[in-house]
C-alpha positions in Angstrom: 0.0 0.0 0.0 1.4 3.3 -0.9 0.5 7.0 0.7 0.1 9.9 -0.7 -0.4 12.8 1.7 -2.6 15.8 1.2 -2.8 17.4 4.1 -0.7 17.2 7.5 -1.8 19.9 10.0 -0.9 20.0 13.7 -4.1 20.8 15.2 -2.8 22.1 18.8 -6.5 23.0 20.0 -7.5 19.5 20.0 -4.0 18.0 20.8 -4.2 15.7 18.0 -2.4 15.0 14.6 -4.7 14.8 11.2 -3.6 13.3 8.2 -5.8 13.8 4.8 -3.5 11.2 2.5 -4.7 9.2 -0.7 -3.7 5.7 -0.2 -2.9 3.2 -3.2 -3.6 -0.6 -3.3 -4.2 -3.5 -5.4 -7.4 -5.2 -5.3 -10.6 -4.7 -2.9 -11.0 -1.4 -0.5 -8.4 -2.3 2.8 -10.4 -2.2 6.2 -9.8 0.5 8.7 -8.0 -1.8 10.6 -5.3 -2.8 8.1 -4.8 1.3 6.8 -4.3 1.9 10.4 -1.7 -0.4 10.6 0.2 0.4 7.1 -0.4 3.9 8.2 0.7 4.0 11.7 4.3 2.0 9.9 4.1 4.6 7.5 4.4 7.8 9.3 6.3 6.7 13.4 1.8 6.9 15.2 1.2 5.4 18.1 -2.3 2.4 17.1 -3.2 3.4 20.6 -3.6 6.6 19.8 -4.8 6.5 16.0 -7.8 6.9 14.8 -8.8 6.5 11.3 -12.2 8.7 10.9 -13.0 7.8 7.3 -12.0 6.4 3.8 -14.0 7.3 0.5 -13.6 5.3 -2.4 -12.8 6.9 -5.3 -14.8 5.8 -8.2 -13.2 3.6 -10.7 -9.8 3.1 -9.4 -7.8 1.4 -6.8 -7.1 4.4 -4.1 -9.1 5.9 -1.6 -9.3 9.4 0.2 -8.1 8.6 4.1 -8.6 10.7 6.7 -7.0 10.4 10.2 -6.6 11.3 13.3 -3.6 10.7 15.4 -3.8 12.2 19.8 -0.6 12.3 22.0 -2.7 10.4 24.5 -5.6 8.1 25.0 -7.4 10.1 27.1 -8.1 13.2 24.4 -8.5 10.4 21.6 -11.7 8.8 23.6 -12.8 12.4 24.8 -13.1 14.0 21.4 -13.6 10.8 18.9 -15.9 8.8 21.2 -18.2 7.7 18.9 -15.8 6.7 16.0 -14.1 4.5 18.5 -17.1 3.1 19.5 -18.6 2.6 15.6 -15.2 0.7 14.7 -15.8 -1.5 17.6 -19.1 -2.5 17.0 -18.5 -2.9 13.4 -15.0 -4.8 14.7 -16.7 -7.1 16.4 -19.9 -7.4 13.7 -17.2 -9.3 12.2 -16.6 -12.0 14.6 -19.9 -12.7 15.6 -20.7 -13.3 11.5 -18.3 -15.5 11.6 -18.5 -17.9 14.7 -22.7 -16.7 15.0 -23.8 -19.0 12.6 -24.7 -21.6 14.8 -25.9 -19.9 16.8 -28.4 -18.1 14.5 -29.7 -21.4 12.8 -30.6 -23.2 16.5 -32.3 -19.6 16.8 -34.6 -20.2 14.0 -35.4 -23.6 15.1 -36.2 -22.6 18.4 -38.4 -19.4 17.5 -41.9 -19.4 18.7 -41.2 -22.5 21.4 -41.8 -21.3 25.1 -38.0 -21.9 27.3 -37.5 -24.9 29.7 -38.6 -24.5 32.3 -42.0 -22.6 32.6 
């Protein structure tokens, strides 16, 4: 994966790094997780600390628009991008559940309608 960066402004306000970059692949869109990981290789950021708000596709081609953010510490990171965190979390572990829920979902179906043990 190759970067491209647009934009690197220290925003001192908000005690945080943000990074505007174009990054260039082969293949399918890379998740969040794995241009957090190139990226934070990329440019010396801390994962702890990194935060990668969005990434647009760009029609036709193999790159995408990234932004992110990068804080000095934890503390500002979970104050001020709370609910990013907690988006890539849910849609983190979305993921897993697909993936080991199946059984779980089809003994569901089977089950729906009967009254539990019991009662």
């Amino acid at each position: 994966m190759e970067f491209k960066v647009k934009k690197d402004i220290e925003n001192k306000l908000l005690d945080r790094r943000e990074l505007h970059f174009v990054a260039v692949y082969e293949g399918k869109t890379p998740s969040k997780k794995e241009v957090l990981t190139e990226a934070c290789k990329k440019f010396g950021l801390n994962p702890e600390t990194t935060v990668v708000v969005k990434i647009s596709q760009l029609y036709g081609s193999t790159s995408s628009e990234v932004l992110l953010h990068s804080y000095k510490d934890k503390d500002a990171m979970v104050q001020l991008d709370k609910h990013i965190i907690e988006r890539f979390n849910k849609s983190a572990g979305a993921g897993k559940q697909q993936e080991g829920g199946a059984g779980e979902a089809a003994g569901g179906a089977e089950n729906a309608g009967k009254a539990p043990e019991g009662q």
